[in-house]
C-alpha positions as CSV (number, residue, x, y, z in Angstrom):
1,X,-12.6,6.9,-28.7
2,X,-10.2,9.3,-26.7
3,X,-11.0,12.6,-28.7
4,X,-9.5,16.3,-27.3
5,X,-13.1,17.5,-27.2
6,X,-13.8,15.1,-24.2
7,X,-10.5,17.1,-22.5
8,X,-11.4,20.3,-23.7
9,X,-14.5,19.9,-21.9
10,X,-13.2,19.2,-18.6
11,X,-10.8,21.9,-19.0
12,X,-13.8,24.3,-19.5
13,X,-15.4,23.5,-16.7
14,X,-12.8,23.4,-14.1
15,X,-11.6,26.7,-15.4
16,X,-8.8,27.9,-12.6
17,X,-7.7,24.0,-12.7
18,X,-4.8,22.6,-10.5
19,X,-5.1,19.3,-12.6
20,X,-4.8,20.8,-16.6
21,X,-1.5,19.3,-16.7
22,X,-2.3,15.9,-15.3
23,X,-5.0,15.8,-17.7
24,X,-2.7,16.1,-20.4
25,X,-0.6,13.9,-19.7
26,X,-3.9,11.3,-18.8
27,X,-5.3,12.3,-22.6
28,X,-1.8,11.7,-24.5
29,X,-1.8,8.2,-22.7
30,X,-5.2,7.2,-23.4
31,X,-5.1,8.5,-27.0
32,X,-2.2,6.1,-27.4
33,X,-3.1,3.0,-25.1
34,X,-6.7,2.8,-24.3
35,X,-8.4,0.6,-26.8
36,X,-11.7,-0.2,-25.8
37,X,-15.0,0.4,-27.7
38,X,-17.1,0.8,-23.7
39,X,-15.9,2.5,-20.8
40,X,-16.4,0.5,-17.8
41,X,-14.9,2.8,-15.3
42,X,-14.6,3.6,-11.1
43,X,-13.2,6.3,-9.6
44,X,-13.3,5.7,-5.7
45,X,-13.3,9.1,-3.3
46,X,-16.1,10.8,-5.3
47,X,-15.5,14.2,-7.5
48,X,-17.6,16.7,-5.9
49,X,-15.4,19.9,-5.5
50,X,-14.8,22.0,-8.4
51,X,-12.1,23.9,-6.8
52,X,-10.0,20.9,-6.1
53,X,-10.1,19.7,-10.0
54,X,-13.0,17.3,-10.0
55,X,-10.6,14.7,-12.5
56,X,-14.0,12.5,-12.3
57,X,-15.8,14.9,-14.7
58,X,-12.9,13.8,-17.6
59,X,-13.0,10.1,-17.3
60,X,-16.7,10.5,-17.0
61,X,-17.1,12.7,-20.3
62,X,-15.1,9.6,-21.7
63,X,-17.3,7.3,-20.1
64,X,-20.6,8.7,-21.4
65,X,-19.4,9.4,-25.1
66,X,-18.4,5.6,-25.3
67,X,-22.2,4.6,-24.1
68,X,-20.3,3.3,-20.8
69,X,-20.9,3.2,-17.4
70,X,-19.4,5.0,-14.3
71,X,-18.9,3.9,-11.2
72,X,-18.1,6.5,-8.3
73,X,-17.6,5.4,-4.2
74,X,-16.8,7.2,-1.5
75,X,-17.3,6.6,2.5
76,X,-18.7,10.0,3.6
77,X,-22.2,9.9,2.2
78,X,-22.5,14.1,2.7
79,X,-19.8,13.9,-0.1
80,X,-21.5,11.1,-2.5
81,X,-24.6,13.6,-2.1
82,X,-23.0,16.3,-3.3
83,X,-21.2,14.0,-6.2
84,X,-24.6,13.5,-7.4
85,X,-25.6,16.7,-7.9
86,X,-22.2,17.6,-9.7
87,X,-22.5,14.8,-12.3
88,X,-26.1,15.7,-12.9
89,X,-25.6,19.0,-13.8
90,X,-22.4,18.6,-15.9
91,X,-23.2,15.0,-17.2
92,X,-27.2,14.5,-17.0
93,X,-27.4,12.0,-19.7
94,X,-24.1,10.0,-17.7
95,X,-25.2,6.4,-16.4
96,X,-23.6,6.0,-13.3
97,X,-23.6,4.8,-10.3
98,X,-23.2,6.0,-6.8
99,X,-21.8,4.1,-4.0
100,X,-21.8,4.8,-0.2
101,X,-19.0,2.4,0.8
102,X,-15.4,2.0,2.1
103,X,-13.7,1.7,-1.2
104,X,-11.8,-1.2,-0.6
105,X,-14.6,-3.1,0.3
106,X,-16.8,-1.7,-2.8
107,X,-13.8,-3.0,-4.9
108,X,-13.1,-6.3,-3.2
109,X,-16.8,-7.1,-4.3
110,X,-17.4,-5.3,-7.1
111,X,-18.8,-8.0,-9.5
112,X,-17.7,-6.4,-13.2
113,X,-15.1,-5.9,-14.9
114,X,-14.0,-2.3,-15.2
115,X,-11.7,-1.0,-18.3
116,X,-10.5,2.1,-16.8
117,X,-9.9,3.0,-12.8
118,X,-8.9,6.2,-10.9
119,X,-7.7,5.4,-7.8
120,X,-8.2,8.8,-5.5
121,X,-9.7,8.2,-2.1
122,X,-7.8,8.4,1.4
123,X,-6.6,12.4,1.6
124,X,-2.7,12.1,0.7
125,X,-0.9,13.7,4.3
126,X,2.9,14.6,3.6
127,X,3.5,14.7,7.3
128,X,2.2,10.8,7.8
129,X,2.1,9.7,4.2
130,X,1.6,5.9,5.0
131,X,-2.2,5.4,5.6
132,X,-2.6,6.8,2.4
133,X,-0.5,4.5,0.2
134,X,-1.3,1.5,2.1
135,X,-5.2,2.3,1.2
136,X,-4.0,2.9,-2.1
137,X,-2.1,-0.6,-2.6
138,X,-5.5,-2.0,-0.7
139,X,-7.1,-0.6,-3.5
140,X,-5.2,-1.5,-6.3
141,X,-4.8,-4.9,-5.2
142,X,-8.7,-5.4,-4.5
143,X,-9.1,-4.5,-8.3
144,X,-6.4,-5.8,-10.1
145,X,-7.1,-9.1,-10.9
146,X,-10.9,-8.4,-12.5
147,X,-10.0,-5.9,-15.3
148,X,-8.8,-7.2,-18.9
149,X,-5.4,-7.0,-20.6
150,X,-4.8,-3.2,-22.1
151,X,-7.0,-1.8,-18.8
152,X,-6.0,1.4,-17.0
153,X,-5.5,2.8,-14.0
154,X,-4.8,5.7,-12.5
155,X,-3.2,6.7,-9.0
156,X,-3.4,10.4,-8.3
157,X,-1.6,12.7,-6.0
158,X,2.4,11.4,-6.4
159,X,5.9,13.6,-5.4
160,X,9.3,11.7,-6.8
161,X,12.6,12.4,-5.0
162,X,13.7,15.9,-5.6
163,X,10.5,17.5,-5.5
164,X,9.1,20.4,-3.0
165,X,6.1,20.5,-1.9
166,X,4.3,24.3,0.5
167,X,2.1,22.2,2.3
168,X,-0.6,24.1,3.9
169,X,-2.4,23.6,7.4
170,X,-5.8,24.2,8.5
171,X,-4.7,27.3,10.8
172,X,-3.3,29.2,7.8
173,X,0.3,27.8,8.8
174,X,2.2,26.2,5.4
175,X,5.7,24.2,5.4
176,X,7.9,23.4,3.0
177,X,8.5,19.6,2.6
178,X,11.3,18.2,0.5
179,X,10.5,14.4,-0.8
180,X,14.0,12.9,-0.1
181,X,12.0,9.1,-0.6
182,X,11.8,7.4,-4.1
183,X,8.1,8.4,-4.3
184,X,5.4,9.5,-1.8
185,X,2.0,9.4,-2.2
186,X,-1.5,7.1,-2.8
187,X,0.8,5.0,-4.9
188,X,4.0,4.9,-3.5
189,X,4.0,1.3,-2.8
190,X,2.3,0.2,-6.1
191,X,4.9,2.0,-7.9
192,X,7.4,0.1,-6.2
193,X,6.1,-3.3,-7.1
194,X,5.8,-2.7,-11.0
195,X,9.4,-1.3,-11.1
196,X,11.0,-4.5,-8.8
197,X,8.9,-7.0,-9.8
198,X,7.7,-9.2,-13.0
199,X,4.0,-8.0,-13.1
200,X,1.2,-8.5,-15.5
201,X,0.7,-4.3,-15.0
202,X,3.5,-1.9,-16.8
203,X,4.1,1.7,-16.0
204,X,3.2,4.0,-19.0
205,X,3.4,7.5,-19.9
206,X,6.3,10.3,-19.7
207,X,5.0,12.6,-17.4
208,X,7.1,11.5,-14.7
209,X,8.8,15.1,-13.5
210,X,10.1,16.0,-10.3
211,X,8.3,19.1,-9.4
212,X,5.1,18.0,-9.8
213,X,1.9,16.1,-8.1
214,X,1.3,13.5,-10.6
215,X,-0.9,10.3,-11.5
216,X,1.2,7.1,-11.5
217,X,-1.1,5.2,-14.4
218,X,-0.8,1.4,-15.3
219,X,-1.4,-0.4,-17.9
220,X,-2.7,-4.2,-17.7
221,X,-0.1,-6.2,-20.2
């Protein structure tokens, strides 16, 4: 059961969060589309950094309330290390799993059948956005097929046409970028494929607004 406790949680933890609004608009779609009893969920690029909005937490206070089990990869073990200690001492009685592994690979061979997917690995690079969404289509497409009818998933860090972005280098130097493209970001190219095509996955939700970084989220017809 989606229940704005499991949100308010999150929220309370990640206290000057970047992500309140996604999670919002994650909570009103789940709360209207997600309909399963046990979370079976993955989130690949593990949630380890409270400063960048840890989403994992959410969809793992979700997880854990339905008696579920979580699922969390990521490829730089110094990161899955310090995932573990995060989820431990925000979630101790969580049952997940951690997973030192390229995530495409972890997903291509996953075994289950997961419910509910965030799809956040490969760092999102304005200035060469195309390693990112092909890892992200990699992804999607690696996973896809396994989950059930009425599954989610979720594709974070997204700019439609119109939007701005002050994107910041590592020597203090920041730029402004105009997305003049469709859509950039870990999703770009899934996006494209549900809005051309006749697939078994749907776009849902209406939080799609220029001006913001936001989740692309599917739902499996």
């Amino acid at each position: 059961m989606i229940t704005l406790e499991q949100l308010n949680y999150y929220k309370s933890i990640a206290k000057k969060n970047l992500r309140e609004k996604q999670a919002d608009s994650v909570y009103n779609v789940l709360k209207d589309h997600f309909n399963f009893d046990s979370v079976e969920c993955i989130e690949t690029g593990a949630s380890q950094n409270l400063e960048d909005g840890c989403f994992g937490i959410y969809l793992a206070k979700i997880t854990e309330e339905s008696n579920g089990i979580f699922n969390s990869v990521d490829i730089d073990e110094d990161i899955v290390n310090k995932s573990k200690l995060m989820y431990n001492t925000y979630l101790p009685n969580l049952k997940i799993n951690h997973y030192v592994s390229d995530s495409v690979s972890f997903l291509e061979n996953y075994k289950g059948s997961p419910n509910l997917v965030h799809l956040d690995s490969y760092d999102l690079n304005l200035k060469n956005p195309i390693s990112s969404m092909l890892h992200g289509w990699l992804e999607f497409n690696a996973i896809k097929d396994k989950m059930n009818s009425g599954s989610i998933i979720l594709i974070d860090d997204n700019f439609l046409k119109g939007t701005w972005v002050d994107w910041n280098y590592d020597n203090g130097y920041s730029e402004k970028i105009d997305i003049s493209y469709d859509i950039i970001g870990k999703g770009s190219l899934i996006y494209h494929w549900c809005k051309n095509y006749n697939t078994d996955w749907e776009m849902i939700g209406n939080h799609y607004d220029v001006g913001e970084n936001i989740k692309i989220i599917l739902k499996k017809k």
